[in-house]
Gaussian input, Z-matrix of N, CA and C with variables (Angstrom, degrees):
# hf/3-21g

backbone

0 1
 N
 C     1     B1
 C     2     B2     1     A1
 N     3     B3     2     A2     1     D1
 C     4     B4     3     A3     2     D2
 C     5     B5     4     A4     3     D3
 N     6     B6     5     A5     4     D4
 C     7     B7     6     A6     5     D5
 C     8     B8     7     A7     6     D6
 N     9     B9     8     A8     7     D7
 C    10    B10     9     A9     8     D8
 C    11    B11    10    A10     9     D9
 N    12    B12    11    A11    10    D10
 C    13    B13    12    A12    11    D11
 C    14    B14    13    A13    12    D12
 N    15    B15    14    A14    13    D13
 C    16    B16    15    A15    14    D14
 C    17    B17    16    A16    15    D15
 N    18    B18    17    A17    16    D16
 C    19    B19    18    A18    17    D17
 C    20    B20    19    A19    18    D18
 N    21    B21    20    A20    19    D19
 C    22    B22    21    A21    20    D20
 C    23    B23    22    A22    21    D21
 N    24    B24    23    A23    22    D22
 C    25    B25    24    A24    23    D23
 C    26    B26    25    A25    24    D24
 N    27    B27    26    A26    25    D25
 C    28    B28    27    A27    26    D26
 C    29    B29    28    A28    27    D27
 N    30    B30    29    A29    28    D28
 C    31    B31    30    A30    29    D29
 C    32    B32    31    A31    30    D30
 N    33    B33    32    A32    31    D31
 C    34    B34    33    A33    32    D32
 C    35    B35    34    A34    33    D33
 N    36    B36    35    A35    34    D34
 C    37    B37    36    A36    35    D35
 C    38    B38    37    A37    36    D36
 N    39    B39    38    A38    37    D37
 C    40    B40    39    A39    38    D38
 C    41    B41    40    A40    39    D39
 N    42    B42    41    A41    40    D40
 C    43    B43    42    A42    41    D41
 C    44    B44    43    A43    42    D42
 N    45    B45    44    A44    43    D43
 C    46    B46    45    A45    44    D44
 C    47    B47    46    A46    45    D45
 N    48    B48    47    A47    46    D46
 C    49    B49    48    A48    47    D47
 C    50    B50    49    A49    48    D48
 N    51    B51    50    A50    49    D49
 C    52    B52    51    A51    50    D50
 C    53    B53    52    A52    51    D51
 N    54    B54    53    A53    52    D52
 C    55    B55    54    A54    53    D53
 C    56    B56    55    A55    54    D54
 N    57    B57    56    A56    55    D55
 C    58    B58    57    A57    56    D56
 C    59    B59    58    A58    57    D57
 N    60    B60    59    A59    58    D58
 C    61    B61    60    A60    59    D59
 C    62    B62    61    A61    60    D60
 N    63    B63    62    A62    61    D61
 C    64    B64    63    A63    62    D62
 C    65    B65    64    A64    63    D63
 N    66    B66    65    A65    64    D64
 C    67    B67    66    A66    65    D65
 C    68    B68    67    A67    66    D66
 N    69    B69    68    A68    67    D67
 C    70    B70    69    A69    68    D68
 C    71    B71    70    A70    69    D69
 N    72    B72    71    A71    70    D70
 C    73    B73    72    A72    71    D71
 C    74    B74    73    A73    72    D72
 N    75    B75    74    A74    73    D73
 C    76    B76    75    A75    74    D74
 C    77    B77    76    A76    75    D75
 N    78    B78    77    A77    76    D76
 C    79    B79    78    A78    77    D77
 C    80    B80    79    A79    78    D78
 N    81    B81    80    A80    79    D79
 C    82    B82    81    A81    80    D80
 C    83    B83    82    A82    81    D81
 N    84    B84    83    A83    82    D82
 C    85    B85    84    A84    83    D83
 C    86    B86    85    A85    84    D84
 N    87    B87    86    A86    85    D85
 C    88    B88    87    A87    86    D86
 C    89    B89    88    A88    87    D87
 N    90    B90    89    A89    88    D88
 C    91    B91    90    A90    89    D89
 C    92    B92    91    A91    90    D90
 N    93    B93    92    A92    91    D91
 C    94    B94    93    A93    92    D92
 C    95    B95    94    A94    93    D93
 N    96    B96    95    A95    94    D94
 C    97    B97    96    A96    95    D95
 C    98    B98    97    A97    96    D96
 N    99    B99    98    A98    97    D97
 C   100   B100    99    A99    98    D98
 C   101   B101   100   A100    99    D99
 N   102   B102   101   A101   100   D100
 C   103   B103   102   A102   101   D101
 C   104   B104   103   A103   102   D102
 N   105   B105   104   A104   103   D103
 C   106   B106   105   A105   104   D104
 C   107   B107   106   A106   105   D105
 N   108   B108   107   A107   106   D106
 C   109   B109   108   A108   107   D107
 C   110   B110   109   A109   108   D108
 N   111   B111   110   A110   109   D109
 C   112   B112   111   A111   110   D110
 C   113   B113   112   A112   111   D111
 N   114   B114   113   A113   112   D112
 C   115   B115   114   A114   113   D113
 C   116   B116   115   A115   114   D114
 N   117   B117   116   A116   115   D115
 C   118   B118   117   A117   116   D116
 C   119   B119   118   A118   117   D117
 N   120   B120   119   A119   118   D118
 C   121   B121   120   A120   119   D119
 C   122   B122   121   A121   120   D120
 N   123   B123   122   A122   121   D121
 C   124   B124   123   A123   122   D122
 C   125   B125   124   A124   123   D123
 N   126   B126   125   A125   124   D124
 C   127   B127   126   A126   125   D125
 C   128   B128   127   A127   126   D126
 N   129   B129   128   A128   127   D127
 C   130   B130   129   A129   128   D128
 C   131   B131   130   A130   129   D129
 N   132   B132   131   A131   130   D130
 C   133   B133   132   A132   131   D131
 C   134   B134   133   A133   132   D132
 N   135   B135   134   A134   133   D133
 C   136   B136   135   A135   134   D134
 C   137   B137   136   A136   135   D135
 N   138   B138   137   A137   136   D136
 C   139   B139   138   A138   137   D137
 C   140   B140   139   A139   138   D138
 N   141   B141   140   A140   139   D139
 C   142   B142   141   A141   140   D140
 C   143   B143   142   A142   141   D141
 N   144   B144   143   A143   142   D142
 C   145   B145   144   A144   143   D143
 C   146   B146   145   A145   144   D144
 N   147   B147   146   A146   145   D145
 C   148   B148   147   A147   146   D146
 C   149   B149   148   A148   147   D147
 N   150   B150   149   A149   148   D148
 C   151   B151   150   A150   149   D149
 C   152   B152   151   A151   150   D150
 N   153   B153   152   A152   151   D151
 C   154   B154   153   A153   152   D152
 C   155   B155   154   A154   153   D153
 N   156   B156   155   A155   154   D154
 C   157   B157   156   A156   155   D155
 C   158   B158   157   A157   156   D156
 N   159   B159   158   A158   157   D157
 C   160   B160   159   A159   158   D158
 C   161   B161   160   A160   159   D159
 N   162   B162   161   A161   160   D160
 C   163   B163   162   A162   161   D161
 C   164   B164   163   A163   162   D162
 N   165   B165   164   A164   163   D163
 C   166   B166   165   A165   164   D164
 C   167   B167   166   A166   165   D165
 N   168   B168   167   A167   166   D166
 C   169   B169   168   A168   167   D167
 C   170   B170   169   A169   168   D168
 N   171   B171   170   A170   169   D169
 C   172   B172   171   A171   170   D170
 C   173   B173   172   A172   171   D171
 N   174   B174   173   A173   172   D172
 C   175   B175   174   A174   173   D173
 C   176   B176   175   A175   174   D174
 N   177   B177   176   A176   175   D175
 C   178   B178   177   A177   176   D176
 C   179   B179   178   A178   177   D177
 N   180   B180   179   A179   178   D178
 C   181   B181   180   A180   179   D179
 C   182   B182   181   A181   180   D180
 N   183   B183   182   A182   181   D181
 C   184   B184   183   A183   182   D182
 C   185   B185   184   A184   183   D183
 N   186   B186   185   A185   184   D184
 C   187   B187   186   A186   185   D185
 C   188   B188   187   A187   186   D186

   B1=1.4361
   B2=1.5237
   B3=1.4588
   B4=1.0437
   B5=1.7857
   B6=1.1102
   B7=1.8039
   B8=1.5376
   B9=1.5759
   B10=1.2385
   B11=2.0015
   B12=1.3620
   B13=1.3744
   B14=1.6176
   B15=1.4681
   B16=1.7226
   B17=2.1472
   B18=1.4604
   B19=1.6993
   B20=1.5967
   B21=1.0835
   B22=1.3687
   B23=1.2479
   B24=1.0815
   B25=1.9428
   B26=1.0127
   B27=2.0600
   B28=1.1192
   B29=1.5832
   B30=1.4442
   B31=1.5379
   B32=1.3346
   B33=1.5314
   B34=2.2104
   B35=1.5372
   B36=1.5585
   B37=1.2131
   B38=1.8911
   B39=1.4557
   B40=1.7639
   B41=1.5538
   B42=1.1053
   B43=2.2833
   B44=1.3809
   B45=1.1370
   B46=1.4231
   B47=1.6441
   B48=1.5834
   B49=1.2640
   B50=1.5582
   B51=1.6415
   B52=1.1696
   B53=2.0436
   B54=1.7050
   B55=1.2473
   B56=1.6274
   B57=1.4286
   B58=1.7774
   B59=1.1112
   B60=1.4066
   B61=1.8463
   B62=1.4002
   B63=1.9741
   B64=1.0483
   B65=1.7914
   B66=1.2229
   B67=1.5370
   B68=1.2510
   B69=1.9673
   B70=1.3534
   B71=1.4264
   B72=1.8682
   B73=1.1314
   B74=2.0079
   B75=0.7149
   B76=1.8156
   B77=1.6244
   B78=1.0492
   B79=1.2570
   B80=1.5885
   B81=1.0960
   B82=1.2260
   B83=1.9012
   B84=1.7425
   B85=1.6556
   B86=1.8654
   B87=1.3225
   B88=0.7961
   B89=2.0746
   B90=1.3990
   B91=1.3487
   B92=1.9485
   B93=1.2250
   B94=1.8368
   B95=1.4436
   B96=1.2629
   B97=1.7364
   B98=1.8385
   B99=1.4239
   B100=1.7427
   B101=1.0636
   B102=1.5482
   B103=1.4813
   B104=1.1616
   B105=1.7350
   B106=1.1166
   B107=2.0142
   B108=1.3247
   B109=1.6538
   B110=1.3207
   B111=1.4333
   B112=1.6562
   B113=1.6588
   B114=1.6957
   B115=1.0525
   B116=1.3751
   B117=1.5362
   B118=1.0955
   B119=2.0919
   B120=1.2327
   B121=1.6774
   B122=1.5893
   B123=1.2729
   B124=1.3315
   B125=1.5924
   B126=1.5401
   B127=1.5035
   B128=0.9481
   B129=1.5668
   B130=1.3554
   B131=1.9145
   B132=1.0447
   B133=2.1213
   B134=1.7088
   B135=1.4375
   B136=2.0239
   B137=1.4745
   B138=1.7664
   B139=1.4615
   B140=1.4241
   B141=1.3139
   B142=1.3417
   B143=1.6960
   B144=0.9944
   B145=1.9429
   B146=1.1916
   B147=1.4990
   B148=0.9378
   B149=2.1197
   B150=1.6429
   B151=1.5778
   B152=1.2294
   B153=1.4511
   B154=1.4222
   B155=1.5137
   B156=1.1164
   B157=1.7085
   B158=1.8897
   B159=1.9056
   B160=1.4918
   B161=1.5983
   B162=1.3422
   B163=1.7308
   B164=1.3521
   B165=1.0334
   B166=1.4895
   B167=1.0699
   B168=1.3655
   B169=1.9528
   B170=1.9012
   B171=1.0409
   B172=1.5299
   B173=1.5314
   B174=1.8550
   B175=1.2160
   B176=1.4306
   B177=1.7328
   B178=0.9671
   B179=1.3191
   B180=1.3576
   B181=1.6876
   B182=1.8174
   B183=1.5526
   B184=1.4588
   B185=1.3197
   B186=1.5275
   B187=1.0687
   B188=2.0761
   A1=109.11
   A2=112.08
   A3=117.51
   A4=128.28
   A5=99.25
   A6=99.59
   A7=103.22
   A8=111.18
   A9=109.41
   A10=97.60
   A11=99.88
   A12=112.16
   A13=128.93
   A14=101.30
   A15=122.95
   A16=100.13
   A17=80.02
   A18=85.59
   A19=94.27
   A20=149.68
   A21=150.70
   A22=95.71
   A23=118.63
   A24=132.39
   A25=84.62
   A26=139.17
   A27=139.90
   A28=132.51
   A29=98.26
   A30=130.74
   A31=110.35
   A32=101.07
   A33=105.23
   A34=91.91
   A35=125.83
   A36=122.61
   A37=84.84
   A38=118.83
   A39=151.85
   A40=93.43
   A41=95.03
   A42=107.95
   A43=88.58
   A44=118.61
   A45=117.15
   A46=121.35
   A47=101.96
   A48=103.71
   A49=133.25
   A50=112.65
   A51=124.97
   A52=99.71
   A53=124.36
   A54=137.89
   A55=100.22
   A56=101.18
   A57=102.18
   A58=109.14
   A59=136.05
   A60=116.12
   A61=87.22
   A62=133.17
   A63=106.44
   A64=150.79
   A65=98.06
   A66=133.07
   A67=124.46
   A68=122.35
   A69=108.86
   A70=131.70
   A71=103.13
   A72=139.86
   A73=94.48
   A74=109.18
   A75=115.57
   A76=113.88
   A77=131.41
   A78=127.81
   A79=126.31
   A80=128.79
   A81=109.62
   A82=97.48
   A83=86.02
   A84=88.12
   A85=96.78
   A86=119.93
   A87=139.05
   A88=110.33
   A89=136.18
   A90=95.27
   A91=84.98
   A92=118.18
   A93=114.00
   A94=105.67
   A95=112.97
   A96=96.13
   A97=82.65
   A98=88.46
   A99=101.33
   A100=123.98
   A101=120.60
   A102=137.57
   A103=107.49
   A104=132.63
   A105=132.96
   A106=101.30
   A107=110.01
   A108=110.23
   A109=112.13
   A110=101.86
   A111=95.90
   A112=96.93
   A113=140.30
   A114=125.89
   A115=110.31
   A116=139.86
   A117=147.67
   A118=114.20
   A119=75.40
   A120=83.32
   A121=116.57
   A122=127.20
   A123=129.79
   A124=127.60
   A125=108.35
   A126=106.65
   A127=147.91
   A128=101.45
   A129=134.55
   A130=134.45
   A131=115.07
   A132=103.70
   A133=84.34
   A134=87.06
   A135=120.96
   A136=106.28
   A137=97.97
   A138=117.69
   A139=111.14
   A140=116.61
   A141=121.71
   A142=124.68
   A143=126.43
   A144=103.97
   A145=133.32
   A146=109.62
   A147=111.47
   A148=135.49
   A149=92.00
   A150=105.03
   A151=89.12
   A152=117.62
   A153=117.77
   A154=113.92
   A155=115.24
   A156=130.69
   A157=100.36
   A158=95.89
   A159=109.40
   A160=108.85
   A161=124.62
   A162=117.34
   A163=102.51
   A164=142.42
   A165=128.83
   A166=133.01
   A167=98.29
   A168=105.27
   A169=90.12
   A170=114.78
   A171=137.10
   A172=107.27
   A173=121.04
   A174=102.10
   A175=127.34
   A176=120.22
   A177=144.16
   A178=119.86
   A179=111.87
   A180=107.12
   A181=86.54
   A182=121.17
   A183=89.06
   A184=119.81
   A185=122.18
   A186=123.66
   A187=112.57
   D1=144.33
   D2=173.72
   D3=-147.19
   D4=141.03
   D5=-158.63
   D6=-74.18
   D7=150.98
   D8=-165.08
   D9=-78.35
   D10=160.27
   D11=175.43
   D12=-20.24
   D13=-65.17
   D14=166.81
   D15=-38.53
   D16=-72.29
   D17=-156.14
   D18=-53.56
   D19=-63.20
   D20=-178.89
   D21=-19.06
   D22=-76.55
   D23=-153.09
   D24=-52.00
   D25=-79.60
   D26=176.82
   D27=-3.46
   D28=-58.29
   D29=168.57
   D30=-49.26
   D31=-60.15
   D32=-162.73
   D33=-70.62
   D34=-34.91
   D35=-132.58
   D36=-73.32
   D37=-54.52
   D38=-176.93
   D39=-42.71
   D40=-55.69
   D41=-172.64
   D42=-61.81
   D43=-75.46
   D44=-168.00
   D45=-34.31
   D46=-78.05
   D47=170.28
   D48=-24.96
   D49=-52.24
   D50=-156.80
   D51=-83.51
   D52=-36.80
   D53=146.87
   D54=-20.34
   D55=-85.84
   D56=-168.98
   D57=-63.27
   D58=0.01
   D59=-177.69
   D60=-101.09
   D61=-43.38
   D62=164.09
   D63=-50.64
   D64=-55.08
   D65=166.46
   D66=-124.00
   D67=92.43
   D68=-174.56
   D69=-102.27
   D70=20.07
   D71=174.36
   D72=-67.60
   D73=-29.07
   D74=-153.74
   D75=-79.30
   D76=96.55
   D77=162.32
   D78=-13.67
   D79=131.50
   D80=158.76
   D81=-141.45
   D82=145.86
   D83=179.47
   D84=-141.84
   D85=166.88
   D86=-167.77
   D87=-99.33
   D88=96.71
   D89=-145.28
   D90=-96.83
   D91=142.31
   D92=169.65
   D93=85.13
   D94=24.13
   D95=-170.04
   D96=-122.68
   D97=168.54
   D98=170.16
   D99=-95.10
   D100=159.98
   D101=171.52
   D102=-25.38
   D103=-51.64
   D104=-147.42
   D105=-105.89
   D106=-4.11
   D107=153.50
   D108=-88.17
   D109=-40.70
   D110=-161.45
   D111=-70.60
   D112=-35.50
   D113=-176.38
   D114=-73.55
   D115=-39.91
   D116=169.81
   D117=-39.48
   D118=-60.26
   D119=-177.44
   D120=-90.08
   D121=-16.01
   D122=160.15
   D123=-113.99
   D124=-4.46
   D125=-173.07
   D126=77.65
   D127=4.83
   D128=-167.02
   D129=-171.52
   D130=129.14
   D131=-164.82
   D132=-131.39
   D133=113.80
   D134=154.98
   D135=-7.77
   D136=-68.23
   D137=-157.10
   D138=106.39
   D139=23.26
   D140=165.69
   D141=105.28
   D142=160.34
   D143=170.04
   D144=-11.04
   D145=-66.34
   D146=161.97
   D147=-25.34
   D148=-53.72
   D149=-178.48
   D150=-64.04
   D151=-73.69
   D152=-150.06
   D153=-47.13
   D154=-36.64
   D155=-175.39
   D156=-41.56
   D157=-56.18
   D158=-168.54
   D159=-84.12
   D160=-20.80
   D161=148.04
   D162=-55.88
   D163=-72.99
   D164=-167.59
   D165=-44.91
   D166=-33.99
   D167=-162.59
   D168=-81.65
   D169=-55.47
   D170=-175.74
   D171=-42.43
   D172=-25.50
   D173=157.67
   D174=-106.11
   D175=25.63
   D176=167.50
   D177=-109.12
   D178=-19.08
   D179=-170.76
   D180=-120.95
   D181=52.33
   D182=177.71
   D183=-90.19
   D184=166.42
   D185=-160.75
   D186=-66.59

């Protein structure tokens, strides 16, 4: 099962928010969704595996 488009975004947008007011050290990524959820519901798109790979590592390898 899978939630229609709207309610998803709704969902990441609520998860998200409430993540960074707890912990805003914390990654959050979207995993299988598109450009146009991940910008909708986070405000922002990686640019694909690739990005996401180098958001991740970048809050593990910081300088």
């Amino acid at each position: 099962m899978r939630y229609f488009k709207p309610i998803r975004i709704d969902m990441y947008a609520a998860a998200s928010s409430r993540i960074k007011q707890l912990a805003p050290e914390v990654p959050v990524y979207l995993c299988m969704e598109s450009e146009e959820v991940w910008r909708k519901a986070l405000g922002f798109y990686p640019g694909g595996t690739e990005g996401v790979s180098a958001m991740l590592n970048a809050r593990v390898f910081q300088p």
